[in-house]
Every structure is written in structure tokens, then in C-alpha cells.
C-alpha atoms as an extended CHARMM CRD file, in Angstrom:
* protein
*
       136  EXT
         1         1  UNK       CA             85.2970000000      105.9670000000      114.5330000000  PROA      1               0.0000000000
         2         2  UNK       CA             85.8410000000      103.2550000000      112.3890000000  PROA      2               0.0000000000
         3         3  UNK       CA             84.5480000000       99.6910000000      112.0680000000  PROA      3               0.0000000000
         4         4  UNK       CA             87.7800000000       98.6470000000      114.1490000000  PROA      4               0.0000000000
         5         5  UNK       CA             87.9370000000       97.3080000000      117.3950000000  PROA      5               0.0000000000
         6         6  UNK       CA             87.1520000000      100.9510000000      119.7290000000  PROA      6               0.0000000000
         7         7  UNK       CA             89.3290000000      100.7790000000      123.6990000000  PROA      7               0.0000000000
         8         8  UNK       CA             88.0110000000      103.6860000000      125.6060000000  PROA      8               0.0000000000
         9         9  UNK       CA             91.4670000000      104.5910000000      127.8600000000  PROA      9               0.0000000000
        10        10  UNK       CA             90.4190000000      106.4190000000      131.3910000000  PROA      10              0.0000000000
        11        11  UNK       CA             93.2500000000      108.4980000000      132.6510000000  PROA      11              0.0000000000
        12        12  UNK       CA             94.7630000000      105.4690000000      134.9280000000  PROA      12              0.0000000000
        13        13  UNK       CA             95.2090000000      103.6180000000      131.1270000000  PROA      13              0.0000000000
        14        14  UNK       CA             97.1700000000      106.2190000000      130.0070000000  PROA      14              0.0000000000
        15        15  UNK       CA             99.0420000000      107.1390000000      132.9090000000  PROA      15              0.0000000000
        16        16  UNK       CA             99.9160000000      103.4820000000      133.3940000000  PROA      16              0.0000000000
        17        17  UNK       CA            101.0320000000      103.3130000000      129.8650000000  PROA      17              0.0000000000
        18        18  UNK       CA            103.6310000000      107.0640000000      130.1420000000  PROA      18              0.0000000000
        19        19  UNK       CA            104.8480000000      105.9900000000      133.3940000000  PROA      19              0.0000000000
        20        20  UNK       CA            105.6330000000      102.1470000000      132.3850000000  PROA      20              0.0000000000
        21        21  UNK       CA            103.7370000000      100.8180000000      135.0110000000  PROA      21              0.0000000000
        22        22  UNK       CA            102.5850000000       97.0790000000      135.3360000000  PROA      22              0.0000000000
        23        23  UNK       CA             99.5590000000       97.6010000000      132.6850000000  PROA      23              0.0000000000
        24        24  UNK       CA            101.8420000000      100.0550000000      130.4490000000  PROA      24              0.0000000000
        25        25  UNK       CA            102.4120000000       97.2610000000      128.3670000000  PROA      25              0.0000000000
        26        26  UNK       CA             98.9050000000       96.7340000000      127.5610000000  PROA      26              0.0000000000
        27        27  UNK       CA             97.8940000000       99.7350000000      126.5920000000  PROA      27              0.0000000000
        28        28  UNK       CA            101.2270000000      100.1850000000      124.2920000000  PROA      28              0.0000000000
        29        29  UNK       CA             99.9580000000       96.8370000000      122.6160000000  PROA      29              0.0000000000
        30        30  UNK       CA             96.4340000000       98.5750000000      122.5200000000  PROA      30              0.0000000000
        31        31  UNK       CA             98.0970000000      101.8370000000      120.6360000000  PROA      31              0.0000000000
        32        32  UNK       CA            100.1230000000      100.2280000000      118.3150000000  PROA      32              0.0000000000
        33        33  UNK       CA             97.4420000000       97.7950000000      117.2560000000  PROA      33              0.0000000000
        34        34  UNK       CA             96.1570000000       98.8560000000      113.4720000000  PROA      34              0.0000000000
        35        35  UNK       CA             92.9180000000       96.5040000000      114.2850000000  PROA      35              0.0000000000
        36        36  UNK       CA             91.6260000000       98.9560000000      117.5520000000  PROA      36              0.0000000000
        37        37  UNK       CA             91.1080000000      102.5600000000      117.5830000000  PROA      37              0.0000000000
        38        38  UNK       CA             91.3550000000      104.0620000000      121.0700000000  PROA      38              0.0000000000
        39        39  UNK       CA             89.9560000000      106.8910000000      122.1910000000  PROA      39              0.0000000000
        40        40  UNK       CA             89.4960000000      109.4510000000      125.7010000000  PROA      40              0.0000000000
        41        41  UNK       CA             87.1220000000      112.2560000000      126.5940000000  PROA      41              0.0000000000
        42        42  UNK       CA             89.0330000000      115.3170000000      127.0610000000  PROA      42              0.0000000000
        43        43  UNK       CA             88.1900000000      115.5230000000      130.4890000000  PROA      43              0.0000000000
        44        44  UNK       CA             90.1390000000      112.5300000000      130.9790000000  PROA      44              0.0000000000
        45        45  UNK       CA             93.0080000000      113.6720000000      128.9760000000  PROA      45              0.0000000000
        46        46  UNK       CA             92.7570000000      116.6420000000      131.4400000000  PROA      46              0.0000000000
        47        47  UNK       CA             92.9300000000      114.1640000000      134.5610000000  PROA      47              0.0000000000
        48        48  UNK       CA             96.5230000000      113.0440000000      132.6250000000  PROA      48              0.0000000000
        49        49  UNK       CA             98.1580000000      116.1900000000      132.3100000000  PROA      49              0.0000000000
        50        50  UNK       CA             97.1830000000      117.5540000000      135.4450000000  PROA      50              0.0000000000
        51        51  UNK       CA             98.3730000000      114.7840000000      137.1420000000  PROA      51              0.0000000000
        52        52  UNK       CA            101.6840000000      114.5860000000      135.0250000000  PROA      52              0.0000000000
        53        53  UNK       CA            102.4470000000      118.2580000000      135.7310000000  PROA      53              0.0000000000
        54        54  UNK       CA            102.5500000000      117.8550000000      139.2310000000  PROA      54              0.0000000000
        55        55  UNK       CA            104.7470000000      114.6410000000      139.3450000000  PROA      55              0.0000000000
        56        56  UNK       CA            107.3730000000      115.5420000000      135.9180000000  PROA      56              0.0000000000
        57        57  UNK       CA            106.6850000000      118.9790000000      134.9980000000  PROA      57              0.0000000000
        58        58  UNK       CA            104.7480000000      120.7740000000      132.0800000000  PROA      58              0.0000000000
        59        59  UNK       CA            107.6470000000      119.8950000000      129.7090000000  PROA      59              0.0000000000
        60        60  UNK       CA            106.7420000000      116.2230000000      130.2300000000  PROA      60              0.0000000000
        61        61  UNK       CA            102.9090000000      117.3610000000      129.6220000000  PROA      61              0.0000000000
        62        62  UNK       CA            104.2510000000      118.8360000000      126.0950000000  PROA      62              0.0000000000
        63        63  UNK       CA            105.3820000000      115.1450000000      125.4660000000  PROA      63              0.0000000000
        64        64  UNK       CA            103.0770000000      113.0600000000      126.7280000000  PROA      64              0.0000000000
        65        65  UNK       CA            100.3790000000      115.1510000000      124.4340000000  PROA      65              0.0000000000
        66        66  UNK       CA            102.4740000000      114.5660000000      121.5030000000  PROA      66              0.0000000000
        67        67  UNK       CA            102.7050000000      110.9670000000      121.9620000000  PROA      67              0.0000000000
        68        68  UNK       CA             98.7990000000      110.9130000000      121.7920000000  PROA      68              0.0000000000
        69        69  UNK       CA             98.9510000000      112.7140000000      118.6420000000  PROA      69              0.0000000000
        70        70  UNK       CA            101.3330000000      110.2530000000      117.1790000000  PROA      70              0.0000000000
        71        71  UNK       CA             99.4130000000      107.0830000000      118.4910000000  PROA      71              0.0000000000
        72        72  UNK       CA             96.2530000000      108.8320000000      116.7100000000  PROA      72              0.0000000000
        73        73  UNK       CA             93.9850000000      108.5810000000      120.1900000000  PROA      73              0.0000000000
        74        74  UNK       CA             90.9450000000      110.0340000000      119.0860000000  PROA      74              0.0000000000
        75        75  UNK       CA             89.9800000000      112.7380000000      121.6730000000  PROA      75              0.0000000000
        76        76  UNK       CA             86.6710000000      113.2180000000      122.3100000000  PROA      76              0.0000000000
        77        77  UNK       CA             85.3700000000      116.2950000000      123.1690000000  PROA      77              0.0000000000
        78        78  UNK       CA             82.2420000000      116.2370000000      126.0430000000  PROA      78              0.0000000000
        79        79  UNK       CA             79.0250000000      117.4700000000      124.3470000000  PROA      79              0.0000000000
        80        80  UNK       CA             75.5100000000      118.2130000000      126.3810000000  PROA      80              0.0000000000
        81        81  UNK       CA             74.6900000000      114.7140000000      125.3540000000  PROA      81              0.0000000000
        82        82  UNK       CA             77.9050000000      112.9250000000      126.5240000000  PROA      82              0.0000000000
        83        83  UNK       CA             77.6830000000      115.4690000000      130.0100000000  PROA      83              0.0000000000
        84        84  UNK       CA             74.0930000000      114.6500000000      130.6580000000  PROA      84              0.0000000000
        85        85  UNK       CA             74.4740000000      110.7680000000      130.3260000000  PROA      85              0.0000000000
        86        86  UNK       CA             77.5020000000      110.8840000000      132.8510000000  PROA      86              0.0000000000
        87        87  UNK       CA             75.6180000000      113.0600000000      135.1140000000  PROA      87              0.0000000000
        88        88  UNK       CA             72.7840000000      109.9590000000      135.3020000000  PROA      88              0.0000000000
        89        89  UNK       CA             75.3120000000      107.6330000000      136.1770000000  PROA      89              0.0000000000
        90        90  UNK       CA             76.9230000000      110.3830000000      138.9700000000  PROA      90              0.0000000000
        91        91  UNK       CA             73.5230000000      110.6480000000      140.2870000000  PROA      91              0.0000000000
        92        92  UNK       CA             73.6550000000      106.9670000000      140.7030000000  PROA      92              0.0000000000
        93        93  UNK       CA             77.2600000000      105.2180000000      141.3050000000  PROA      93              0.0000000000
        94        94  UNK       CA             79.3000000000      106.8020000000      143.9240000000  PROA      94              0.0000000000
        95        95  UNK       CA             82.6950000000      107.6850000000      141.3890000000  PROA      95              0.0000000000
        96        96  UNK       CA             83.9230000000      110.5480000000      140.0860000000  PROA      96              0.0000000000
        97        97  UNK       CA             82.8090000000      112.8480000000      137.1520000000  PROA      97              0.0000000000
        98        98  UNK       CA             85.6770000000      112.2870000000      134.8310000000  PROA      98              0.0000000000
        99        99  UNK       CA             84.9970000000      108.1420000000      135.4990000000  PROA      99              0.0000000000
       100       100  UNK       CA             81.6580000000      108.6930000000      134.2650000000  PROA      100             0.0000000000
       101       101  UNK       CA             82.4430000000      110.6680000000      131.3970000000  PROA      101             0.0000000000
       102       102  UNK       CA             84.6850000000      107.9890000000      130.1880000000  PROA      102             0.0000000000
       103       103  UNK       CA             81.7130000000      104.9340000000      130.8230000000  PROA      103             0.0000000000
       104       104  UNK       CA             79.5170000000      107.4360000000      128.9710000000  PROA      104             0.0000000000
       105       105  UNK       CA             81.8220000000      107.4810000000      126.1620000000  PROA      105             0.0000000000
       106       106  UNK       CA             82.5350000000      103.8670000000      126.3710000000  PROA      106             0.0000000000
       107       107  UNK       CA             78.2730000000      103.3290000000      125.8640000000  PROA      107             0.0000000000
       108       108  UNK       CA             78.2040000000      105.7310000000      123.0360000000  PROA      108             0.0000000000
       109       109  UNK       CA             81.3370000000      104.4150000000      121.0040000000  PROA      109             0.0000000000
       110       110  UNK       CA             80.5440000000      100.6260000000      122.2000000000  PROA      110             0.0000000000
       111       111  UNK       CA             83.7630000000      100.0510000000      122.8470000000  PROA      111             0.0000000000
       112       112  UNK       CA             85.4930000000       98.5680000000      126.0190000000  PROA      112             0.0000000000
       113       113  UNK       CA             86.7450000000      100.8800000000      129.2270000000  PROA      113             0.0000000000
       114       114  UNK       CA             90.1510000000       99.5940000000      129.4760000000  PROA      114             0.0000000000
       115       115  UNK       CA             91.1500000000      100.6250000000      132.9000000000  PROA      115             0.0000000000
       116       116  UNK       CA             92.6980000000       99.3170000000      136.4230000000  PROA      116             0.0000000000
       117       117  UNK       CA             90.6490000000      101.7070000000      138.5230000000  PROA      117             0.0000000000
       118       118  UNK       CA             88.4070000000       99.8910000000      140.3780000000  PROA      118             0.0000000000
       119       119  UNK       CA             85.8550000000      102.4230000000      140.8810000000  PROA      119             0.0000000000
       120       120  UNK       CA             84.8600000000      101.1640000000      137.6490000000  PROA      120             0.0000000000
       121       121  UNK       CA             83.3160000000       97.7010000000      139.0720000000  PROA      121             0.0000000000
       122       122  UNK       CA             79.9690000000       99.7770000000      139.5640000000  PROA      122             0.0000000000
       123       123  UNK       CA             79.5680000000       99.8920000000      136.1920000000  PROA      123             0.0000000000
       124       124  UNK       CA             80.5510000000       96.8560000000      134.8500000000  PROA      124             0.0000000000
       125       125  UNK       CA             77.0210000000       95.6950000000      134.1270000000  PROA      125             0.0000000000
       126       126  UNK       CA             76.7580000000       99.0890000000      131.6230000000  PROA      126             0.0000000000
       127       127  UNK       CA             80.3280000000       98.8380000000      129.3350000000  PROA      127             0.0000000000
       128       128  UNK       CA             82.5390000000       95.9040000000      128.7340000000  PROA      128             0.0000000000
       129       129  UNK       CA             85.3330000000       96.8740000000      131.6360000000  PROA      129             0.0000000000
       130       130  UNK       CA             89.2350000000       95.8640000000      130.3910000000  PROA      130             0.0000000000
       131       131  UNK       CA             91.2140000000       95.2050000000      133.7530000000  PROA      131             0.0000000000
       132       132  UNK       CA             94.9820000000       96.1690000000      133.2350000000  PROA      132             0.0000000000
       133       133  UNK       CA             96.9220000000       94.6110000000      135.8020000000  PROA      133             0.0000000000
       134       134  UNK       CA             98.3730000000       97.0010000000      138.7600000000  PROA      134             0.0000000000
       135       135  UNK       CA            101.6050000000       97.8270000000      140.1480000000  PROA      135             0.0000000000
       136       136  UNK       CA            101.4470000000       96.6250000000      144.0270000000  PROA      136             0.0000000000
């Protein structure tokens, strides 16, 4: 990471932003800013193409993983480290794995969670939480 501005995207950022939902636009503005560098754990890159396959298809998959190429995401991979601090916070918030992977990355990189999934409120007092509006 750089000294830039750091957005930690959860899989509902990105999956807002590839199916142009209401926060889409956000997170476009987010990837196309040359001030902020984004990045997601791979487990929540994994949460976005599963859940793309089943709704468009593997061939959408292919694209959606080039587009985070080309917007120079940085995808970062879970260590024993990374696992083990998302484990506390599993043993302690009722959310999901993959959610606390990406607050455990958010902690390490400083950098805000920039999300609309409100499982996320339970942490709010640990990373700086980015609310993208949501389709209704």
C-alpha cells in the first residue's frame, strides 16, 4: 500500500458497483480516484464471483475479474495473521467469516470498510465503516 487514501471494498461494495446498483456509483468514484487505493481479501473476492456465477454466468465472472485488474484493486491474500484476527472478532460479533476477514483487513491496512451491509454496525467501534447507500 501506498501513502494514499486505502477503501477496504467487502463483496456487497463490489457487487453494488458490477451490478449498477444505488451505491455503484460510489465505489466507481472510489476506483477511479488516483488519491485512494482500494483493496479486498480474497475471500471476499470469492464471495463476488460466487455470487456472480450463479446470477450471470462464469463468462461474466471472467469480466468482472478483469475489471479488478484494470481498476488495480489490490487483492489481499488471508495469511495466519489476517485468519486469526478475524476469527477473534467471529468469536465475538455474530457475522459472517468473510465480513470479518474484510474488518480484519480494514484494521491492518487502516483504511475504511466501505460497505452497505449492515452486519457491519457491530464493528463500527473497530474500523472507520463507509455506508453506500442501498437499492430499496
Amino acid at each position: 500500500m501506498t501513502d494514499r487514501s486505502t477503501y477496504v471494498l467487502d463483496s456487497f461494495a463490489l457487487l453494488a458497483f458490477f451490478r449498477a446498483e444505488t451505491g455503484g456509483p460510489h465505489v466507481r468514484s472510489l476506483l477511479t480516484d488516483t488519491t485512494t487505493q482500494t483493496a479486498i481479501a480474497t475471500v471476499n473476492l470469492g464471495e463476488v464471483a460466487y455470487r456472480t456465477e450463479r446470477e450471470f454466468g462464469f463468462e461474466r465472472v471472467q469480466d468482472v475479474l478483469g475489471r479488478v485488474i484494470e481498476f488495480q484493486i489490490d487483492v489481499v491474500d488471508v495469511d495466519r495473521p489476517l485468519a486469526l484476527v478475524a476469527a477473534r472478532h467471529k468469536a465475538i460479533y455474530k457475522m459472517s467469516y468473510a465480513d470479518c476477514i474484510a474488518t480484519a483487513l480494514a484494521q491492518r491496512l487502516g483504511g475504511r470498510l466501505v460497505t452497505g451491509d449492515l452486519d457491519f454496525k457491530l464493528v463500527e467501534h473497530l474500523v472507520d465503516v463507509e455506508w453506500l447507500a442501498q437499492d430499496t
